[in-house]
mmCIF file as Biopython writes it, N, C-alpha, C and O atoms, coordinates in Angstrom:
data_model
#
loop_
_atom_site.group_PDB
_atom_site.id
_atom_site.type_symbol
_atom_site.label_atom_id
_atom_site.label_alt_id
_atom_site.label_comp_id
_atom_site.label_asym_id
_atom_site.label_entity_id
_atom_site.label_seq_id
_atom_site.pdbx_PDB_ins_code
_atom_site.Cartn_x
_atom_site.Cartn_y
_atom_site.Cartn_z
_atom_site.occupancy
_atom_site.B_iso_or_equiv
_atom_site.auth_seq_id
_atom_site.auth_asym_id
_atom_site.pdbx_PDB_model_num
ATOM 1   N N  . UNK A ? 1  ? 165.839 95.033  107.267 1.0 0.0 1  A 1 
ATOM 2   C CA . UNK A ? 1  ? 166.885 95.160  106.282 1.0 0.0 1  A 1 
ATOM 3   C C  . UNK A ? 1  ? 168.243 95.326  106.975 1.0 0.0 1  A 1 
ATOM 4   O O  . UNK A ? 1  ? 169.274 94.714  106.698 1.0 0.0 1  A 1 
ATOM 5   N N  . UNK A ? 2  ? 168.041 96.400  108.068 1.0 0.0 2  A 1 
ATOM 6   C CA . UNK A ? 2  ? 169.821 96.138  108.402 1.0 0.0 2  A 1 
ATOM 7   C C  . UNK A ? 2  ? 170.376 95.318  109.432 1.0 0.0 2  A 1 
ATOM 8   O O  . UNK A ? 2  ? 171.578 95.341  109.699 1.0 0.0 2  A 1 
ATOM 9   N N  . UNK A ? 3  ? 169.351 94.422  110.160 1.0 0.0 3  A 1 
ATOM 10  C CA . UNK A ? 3  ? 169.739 93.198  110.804 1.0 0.0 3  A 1 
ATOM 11  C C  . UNK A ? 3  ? 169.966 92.489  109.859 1.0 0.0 3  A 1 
ATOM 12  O O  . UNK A ? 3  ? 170.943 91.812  110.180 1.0 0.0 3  A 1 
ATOM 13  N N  . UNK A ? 4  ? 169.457 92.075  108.273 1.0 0.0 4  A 1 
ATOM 14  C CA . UNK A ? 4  ? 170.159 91.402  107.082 1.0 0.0 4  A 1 
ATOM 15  C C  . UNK A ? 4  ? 171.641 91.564  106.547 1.0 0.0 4  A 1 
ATOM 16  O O  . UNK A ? 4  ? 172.468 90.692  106.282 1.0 0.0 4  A 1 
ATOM 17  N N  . UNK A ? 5  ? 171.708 92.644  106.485 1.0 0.0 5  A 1 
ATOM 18  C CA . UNK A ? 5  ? 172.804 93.707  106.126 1.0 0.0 5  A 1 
ATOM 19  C C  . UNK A ? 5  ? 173.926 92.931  106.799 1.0 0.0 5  A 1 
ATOM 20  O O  . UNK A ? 5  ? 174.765 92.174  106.311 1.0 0.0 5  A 1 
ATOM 21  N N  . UNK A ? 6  ? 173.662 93.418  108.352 1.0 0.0 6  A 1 
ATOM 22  C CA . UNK A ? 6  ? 174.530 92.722  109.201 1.0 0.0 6  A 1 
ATOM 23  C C  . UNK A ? 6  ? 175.116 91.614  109.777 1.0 0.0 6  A 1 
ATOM 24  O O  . UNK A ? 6  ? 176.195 91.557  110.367 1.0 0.0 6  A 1 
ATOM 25  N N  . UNK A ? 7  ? 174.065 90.461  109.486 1.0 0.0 7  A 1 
ATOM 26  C CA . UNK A ? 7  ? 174.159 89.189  109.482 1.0 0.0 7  A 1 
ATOM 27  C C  . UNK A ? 7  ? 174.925 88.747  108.051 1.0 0.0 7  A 1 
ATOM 28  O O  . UNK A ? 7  ? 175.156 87.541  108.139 1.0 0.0 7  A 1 
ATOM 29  N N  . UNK A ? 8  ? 175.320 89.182  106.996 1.0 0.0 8  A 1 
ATOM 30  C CA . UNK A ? 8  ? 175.320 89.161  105.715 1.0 0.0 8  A 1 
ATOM 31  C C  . UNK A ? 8  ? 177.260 89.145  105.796 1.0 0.0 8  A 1 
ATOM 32  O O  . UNK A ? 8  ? 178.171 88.319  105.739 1.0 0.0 8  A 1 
ATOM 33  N N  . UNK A ? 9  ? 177.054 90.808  105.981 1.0 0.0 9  A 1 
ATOM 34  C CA . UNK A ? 9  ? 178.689 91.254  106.254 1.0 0.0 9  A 1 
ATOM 35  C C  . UNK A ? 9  ? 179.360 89.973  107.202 1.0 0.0 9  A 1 
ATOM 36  O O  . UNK A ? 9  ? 180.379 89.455  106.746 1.0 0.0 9  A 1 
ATOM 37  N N  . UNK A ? 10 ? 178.686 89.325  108.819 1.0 0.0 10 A 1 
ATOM 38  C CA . UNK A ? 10 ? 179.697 88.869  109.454 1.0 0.0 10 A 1 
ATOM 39  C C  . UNK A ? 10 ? 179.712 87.002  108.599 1.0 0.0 10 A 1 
ATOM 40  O O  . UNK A ? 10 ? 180.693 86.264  108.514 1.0 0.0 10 A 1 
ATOM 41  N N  . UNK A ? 11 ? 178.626 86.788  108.219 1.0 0.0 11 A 1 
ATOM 42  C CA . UNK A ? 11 ? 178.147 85.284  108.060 1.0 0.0 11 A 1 
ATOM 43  C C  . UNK A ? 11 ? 179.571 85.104  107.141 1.0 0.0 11 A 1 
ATOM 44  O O  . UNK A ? 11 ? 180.472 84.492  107.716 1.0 0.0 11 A 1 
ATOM 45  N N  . UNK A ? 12 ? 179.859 85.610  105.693 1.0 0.0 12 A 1 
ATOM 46  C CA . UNK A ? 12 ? 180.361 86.113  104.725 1.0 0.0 12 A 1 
ATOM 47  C C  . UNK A ? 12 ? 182.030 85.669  105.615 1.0 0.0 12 A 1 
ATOM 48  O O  . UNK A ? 12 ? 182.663 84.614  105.554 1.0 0.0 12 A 1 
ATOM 49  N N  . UNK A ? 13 ? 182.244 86.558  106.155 1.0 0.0 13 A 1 
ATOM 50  C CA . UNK A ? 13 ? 183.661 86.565  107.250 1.0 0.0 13 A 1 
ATOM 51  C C  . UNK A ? 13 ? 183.491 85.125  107.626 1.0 0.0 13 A 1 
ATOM 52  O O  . UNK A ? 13 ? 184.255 84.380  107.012 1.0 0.0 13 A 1 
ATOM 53  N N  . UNK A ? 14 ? 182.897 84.697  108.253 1.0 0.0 14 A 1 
ATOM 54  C CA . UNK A ? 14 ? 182.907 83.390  108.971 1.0 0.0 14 A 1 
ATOM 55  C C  . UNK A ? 14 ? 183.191 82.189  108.028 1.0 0.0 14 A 1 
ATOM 56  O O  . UNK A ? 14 ? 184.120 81.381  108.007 1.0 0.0 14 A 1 
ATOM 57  N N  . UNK A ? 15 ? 182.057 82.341  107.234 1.0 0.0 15 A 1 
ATOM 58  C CA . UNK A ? 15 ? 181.877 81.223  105.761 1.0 0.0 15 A 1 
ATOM 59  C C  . UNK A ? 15 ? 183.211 81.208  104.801 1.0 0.0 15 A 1 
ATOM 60  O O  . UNK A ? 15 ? 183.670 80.197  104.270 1.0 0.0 15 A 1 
ATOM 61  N N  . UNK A ? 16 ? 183.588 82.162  104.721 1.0 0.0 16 A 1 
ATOM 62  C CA . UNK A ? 16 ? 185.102 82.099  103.686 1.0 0.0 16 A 1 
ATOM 63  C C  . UNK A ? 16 ? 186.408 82.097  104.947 1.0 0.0 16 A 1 
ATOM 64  O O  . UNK A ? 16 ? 187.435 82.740  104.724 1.0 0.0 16 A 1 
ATOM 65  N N  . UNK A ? 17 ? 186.298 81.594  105.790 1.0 0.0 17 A 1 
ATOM 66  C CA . UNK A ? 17 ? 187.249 81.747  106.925 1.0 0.0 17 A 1 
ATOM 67  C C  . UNK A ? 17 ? 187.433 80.221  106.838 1.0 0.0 17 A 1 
ATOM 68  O O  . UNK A ? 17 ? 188.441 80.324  107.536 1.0 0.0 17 A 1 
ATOM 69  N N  . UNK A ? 18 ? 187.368 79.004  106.625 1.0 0.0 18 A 1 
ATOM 70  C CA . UNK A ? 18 ? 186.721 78.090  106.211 1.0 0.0 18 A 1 
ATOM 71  C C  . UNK A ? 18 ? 188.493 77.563  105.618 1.0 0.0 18 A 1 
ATOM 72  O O  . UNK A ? 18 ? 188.807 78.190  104.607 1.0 0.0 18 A 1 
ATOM 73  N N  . UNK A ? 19 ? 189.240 76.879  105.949 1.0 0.0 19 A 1 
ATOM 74  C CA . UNK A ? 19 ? 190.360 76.707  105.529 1.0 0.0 19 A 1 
ATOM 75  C C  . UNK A ? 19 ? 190.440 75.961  103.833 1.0 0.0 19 A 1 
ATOM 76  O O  . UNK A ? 19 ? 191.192 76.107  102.869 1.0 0.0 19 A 1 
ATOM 77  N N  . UNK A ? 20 ? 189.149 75.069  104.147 1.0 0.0 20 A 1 
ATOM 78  C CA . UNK A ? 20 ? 188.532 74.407  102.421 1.0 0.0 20 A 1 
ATOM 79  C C  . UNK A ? 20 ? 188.224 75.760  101.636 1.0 0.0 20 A 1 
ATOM 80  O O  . UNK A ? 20 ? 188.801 75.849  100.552 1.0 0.0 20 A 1 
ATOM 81  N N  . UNK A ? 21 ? 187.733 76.402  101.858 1.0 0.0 21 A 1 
ATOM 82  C CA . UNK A ? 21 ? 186.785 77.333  101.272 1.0 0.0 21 A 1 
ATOM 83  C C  . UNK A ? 21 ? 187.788 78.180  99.645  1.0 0.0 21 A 1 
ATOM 84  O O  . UNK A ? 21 ? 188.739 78.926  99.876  1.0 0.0 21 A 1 
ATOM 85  N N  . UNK A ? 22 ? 187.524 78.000  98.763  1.0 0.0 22 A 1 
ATOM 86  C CA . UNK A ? 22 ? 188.514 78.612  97.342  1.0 0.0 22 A 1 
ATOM 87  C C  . UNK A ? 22 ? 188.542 80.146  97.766  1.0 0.0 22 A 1 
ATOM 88  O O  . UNK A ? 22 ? 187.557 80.875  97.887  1.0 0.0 22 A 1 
ATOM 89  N N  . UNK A ? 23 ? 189.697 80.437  97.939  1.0 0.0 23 A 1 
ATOM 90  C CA . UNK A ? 23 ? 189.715 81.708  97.477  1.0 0.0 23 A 1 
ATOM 91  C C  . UNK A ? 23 ? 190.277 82.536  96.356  1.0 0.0 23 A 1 
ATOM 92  O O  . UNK A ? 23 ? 191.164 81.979  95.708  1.0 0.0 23 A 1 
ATOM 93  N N  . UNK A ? 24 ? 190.097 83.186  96.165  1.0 0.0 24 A 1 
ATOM 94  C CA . UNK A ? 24 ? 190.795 83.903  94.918  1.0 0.0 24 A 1 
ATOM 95  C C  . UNK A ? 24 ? 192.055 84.472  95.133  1.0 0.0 24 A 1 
ATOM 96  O O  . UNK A ? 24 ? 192.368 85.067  96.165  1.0 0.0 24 A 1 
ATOM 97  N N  . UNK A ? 25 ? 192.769 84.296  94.179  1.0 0.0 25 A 1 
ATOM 98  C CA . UNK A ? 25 ? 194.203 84.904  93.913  1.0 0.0 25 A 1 
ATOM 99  C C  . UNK A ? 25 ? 194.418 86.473  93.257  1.0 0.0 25 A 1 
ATOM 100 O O  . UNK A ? 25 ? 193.971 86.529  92.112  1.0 0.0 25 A 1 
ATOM 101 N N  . UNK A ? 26 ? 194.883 87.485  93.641  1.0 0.0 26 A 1 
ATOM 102 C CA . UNK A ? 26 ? 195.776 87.234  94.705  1.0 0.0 26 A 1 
ATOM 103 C C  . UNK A ? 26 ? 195.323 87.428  95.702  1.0 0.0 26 A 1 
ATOM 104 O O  . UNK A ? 26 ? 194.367 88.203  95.704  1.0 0.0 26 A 1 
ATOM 105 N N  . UNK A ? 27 ? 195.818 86.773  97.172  1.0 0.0 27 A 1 
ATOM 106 C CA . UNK A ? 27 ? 194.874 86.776  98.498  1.0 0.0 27 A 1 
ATOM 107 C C  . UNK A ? 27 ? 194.570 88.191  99.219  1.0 0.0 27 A 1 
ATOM 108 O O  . UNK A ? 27 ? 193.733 88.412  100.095 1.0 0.0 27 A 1 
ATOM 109 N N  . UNK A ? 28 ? 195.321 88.932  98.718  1.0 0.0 28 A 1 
ATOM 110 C CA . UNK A ? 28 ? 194.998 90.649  99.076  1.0 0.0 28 A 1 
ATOM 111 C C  . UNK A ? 28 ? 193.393 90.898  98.261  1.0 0.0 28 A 1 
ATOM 112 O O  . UNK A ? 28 ? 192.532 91.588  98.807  1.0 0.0 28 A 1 
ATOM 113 N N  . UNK A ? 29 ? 193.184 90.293  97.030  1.0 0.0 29 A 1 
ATOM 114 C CA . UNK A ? 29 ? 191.696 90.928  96.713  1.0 0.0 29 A 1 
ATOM 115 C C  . UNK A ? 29 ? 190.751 90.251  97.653  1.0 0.0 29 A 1 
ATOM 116 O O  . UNK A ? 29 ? 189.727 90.878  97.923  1.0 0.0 29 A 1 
ATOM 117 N N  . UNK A ? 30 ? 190.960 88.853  98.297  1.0 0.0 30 A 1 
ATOM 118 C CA . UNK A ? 30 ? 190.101 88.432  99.439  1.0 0.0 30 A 1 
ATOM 119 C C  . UNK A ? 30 ? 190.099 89.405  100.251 1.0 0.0 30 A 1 
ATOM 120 O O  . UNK A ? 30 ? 189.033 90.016  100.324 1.0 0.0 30 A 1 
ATOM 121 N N  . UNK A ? 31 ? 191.146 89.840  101.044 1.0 0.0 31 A 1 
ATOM 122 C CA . UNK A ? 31 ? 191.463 90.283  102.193 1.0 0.0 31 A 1 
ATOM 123 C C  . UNK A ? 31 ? 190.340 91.897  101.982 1.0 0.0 31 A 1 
ATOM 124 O O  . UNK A ? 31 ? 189.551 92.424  102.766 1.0 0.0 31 A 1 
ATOM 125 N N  . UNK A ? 32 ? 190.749 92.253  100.612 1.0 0.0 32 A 1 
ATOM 126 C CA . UNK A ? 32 ? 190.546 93.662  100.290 1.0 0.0 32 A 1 
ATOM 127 C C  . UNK A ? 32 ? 188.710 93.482  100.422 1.0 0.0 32 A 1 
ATOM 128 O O  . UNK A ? 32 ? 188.017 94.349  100.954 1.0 0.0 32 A 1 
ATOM 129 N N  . UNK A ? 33 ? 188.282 92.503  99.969  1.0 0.0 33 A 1 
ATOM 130 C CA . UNK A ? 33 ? 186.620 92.392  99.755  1.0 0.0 33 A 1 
ATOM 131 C C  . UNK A ? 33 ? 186.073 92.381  100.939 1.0 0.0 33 A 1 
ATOM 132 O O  . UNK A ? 33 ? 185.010 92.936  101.219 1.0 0.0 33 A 1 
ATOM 133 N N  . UNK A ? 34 ? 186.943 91.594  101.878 1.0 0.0 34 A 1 
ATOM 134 C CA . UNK A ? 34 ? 186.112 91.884  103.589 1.0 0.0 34 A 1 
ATOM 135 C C  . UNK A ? 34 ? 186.509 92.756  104.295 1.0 0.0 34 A 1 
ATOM 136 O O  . UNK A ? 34 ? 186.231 92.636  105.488 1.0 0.0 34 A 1 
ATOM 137 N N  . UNK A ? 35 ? 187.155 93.741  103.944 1.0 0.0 35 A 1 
ATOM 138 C CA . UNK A ? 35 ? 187.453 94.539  104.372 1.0 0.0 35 A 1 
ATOM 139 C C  . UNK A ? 35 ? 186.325 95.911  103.998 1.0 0.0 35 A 1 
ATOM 140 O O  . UNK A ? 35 ? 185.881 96.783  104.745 1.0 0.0 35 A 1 
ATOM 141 N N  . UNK A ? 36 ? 186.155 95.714  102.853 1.0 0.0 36 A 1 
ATOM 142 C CA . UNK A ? 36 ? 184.991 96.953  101.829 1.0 0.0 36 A 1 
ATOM 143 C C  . UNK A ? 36 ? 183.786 96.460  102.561 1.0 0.0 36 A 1 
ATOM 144 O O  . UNK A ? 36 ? 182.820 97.207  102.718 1.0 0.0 36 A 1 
ATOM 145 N N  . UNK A ? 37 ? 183.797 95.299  102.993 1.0 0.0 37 A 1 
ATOM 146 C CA . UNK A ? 37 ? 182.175 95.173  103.202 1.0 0.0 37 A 1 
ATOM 147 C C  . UNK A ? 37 ? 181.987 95.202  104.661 1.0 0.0 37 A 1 
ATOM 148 O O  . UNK A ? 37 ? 180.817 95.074  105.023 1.0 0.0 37 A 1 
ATOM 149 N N  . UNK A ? 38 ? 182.646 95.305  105.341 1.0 0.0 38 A 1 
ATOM 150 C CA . UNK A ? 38 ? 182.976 95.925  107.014 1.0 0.0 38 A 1 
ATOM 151 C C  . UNK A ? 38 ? 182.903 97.220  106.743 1.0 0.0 38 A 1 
ATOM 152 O O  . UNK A ? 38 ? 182.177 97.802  107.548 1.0 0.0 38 A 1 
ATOM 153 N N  . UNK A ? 39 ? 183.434 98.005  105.811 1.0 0.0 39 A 1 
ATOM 154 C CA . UNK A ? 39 ? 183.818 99.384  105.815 1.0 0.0 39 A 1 
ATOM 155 C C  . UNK A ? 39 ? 182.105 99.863  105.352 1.0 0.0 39 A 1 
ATOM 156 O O  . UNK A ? 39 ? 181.614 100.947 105.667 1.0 0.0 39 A 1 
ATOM 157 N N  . UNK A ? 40 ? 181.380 98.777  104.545 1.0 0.0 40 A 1 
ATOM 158 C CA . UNK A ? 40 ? 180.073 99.471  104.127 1.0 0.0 40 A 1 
ATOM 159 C C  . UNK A ? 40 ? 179.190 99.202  104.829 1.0 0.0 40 A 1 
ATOM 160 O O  . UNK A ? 40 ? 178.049 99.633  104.663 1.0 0.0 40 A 1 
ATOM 161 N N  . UNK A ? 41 ? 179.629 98.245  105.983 1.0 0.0 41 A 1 
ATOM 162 C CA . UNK A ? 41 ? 178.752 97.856  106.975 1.0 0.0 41 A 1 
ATOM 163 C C  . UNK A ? 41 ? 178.419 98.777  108.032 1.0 0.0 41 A 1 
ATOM 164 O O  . UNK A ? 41 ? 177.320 98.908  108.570 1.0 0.0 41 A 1 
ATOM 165 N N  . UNK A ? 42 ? 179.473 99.391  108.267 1.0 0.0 42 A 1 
ATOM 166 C CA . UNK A ? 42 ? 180.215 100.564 109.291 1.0 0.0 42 A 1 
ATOM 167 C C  . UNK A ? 42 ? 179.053 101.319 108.839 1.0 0.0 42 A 1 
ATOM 168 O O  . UNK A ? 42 ? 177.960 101.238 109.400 1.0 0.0 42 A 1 
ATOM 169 N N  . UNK A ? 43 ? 179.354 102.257 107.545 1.0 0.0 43 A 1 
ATOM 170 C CA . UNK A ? 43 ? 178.576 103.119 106.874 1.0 0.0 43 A 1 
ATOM 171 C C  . UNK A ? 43 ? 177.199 102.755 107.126 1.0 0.0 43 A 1 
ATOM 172 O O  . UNK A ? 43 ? 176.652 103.591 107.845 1.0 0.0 43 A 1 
ATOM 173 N N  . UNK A ? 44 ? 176.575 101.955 106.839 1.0 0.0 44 A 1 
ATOM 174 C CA . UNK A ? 44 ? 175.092 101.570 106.616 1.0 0.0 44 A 1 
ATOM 175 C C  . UNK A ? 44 ? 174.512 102.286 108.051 1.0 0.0 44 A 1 
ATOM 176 O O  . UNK A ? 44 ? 173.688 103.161 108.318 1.0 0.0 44 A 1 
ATOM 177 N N  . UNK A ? 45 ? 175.438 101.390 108.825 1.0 0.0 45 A 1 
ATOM 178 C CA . UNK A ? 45 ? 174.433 101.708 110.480 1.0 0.0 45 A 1 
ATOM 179 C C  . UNK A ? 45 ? 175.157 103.202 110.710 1.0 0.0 45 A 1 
ATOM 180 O O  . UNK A ? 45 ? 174.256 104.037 110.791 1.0 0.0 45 A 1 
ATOM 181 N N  . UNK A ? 46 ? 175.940 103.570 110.789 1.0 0.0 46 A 1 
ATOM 182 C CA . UNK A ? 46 ? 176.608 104.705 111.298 1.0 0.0 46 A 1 
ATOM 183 C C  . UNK A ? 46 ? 175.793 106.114 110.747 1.0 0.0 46 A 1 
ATOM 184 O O  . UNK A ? 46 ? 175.235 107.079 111.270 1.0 0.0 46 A 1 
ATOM 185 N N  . UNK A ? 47 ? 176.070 105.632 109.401 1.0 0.0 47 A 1 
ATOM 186 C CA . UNK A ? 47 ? 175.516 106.974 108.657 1.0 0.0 47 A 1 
ATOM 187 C C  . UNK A ? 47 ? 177.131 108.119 107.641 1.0 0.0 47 A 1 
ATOM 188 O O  . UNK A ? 47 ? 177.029 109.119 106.930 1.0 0.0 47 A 1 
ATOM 189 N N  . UNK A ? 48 ? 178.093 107.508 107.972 1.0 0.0 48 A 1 
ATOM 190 C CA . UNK A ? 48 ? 178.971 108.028 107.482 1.0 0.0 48 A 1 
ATOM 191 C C  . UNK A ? 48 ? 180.193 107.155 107.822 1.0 0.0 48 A 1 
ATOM 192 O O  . UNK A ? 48 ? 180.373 106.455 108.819 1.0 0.0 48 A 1 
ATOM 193 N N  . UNK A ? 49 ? 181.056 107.379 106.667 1.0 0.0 49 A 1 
ATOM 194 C CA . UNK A ? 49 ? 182.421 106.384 106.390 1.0 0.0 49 A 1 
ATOM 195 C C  . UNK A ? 49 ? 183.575 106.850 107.106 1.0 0.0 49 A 1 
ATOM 196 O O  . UNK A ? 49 ? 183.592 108.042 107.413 1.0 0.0 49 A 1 
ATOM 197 N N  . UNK A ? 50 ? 184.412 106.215 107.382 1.0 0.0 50 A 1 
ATOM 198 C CA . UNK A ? 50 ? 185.751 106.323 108.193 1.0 0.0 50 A 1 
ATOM 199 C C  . UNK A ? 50 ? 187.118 107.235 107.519 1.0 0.0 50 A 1 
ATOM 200 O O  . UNK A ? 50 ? 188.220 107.565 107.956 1.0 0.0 50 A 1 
ATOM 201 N N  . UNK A ? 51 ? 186.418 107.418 106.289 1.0 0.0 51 A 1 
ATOM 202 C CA . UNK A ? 51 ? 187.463 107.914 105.483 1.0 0.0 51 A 1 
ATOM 203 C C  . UNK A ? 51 ? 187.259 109.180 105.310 1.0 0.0 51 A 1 
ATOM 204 O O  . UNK A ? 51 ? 186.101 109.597 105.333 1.0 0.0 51 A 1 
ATOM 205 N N  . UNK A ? 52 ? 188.617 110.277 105.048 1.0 0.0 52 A 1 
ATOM 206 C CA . UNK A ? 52 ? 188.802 111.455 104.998 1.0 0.0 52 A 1 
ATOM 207 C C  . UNK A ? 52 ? 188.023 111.709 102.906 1.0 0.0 52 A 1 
ATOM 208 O O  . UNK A ? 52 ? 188.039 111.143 101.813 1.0 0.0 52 A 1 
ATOM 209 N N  . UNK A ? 53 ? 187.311 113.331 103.806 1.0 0.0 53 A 1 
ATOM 210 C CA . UNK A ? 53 ? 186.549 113.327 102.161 1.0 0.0 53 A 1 
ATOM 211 C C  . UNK A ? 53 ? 187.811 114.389 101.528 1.0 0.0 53 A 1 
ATOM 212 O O  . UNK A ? 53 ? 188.589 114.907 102.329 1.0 0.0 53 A 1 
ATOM 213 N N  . UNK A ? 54 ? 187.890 114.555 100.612 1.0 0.0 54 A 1 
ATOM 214 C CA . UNK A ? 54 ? 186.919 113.883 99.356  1.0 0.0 54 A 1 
ATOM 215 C C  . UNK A ? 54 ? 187.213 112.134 99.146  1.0 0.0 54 A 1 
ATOM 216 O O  . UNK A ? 54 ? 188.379 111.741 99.181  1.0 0.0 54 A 1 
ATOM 217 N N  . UNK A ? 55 ? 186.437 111.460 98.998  1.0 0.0 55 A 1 
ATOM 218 C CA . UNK A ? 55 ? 187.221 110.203 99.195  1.0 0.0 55 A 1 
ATOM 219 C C  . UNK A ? 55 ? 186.111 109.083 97.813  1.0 0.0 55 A 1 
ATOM 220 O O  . UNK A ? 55 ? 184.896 108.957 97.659  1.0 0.0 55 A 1 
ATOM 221 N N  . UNK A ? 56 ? 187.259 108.522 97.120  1.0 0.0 56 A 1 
ATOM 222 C CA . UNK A ? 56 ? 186.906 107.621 95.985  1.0 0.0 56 A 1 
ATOM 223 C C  . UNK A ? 56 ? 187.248 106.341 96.545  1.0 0.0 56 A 1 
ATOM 224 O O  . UNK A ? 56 ? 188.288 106.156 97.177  1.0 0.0 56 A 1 
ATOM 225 N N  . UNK A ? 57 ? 186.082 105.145 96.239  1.0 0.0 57 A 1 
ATOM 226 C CA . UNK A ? 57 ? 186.602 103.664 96.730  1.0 0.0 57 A 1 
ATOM 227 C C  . UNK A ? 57 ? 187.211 103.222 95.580  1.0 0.0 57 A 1 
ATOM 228 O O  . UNK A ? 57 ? 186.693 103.079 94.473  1.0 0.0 57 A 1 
ATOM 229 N N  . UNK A ? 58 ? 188.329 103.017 95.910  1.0 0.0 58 A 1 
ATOM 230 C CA . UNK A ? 58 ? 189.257 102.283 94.777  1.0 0.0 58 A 1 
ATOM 231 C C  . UNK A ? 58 ? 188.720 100.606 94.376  1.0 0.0 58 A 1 
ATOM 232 O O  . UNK A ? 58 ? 188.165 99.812  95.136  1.0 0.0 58 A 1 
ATOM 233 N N  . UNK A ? 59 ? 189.108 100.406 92.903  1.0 0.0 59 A 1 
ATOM 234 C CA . UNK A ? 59 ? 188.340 99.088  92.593  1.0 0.0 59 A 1 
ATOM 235 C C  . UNK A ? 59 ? 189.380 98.400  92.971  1.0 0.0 59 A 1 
ATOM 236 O O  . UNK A ? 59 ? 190.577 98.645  93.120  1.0 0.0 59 A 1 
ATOM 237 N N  . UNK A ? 60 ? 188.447 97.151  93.145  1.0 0.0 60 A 1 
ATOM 238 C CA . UNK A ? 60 ? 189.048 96.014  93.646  1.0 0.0 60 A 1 
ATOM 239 C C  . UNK A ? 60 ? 189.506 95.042  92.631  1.0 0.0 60 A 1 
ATOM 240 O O  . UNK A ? 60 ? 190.054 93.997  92.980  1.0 0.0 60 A 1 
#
């Protein structure tokens, strides 16, 4: 599962990196989505998040 995990998070980065590839407007919610999923990637293997607690993930 978390060699999936991980292959998932970078494939994702690579595949929408893709100059054809649609992205959504505005380009900050792209930016913002690979960014959350690095940040939950972090978490998964680590065991704890980068962020100061008490801490809420803001929607995207």
């Amino acid at each position: 599962m978390a060699e999936g995990f991980y292959y998932v998070s970078h494939f994702v980065t690579e595949w929408t990196s893709h100059p054809n590839f649609p992205r959504p407007d505005p380009v900050q919610y792209y930016e913002d989505c690979l960014e959350r999923l690095r940040d939950l990637t972090d978490w998964f293997f680590h065991g704890w998040h980068a962020y100061q607690e008490p801490h809420v993930w803001r929607d995207l």
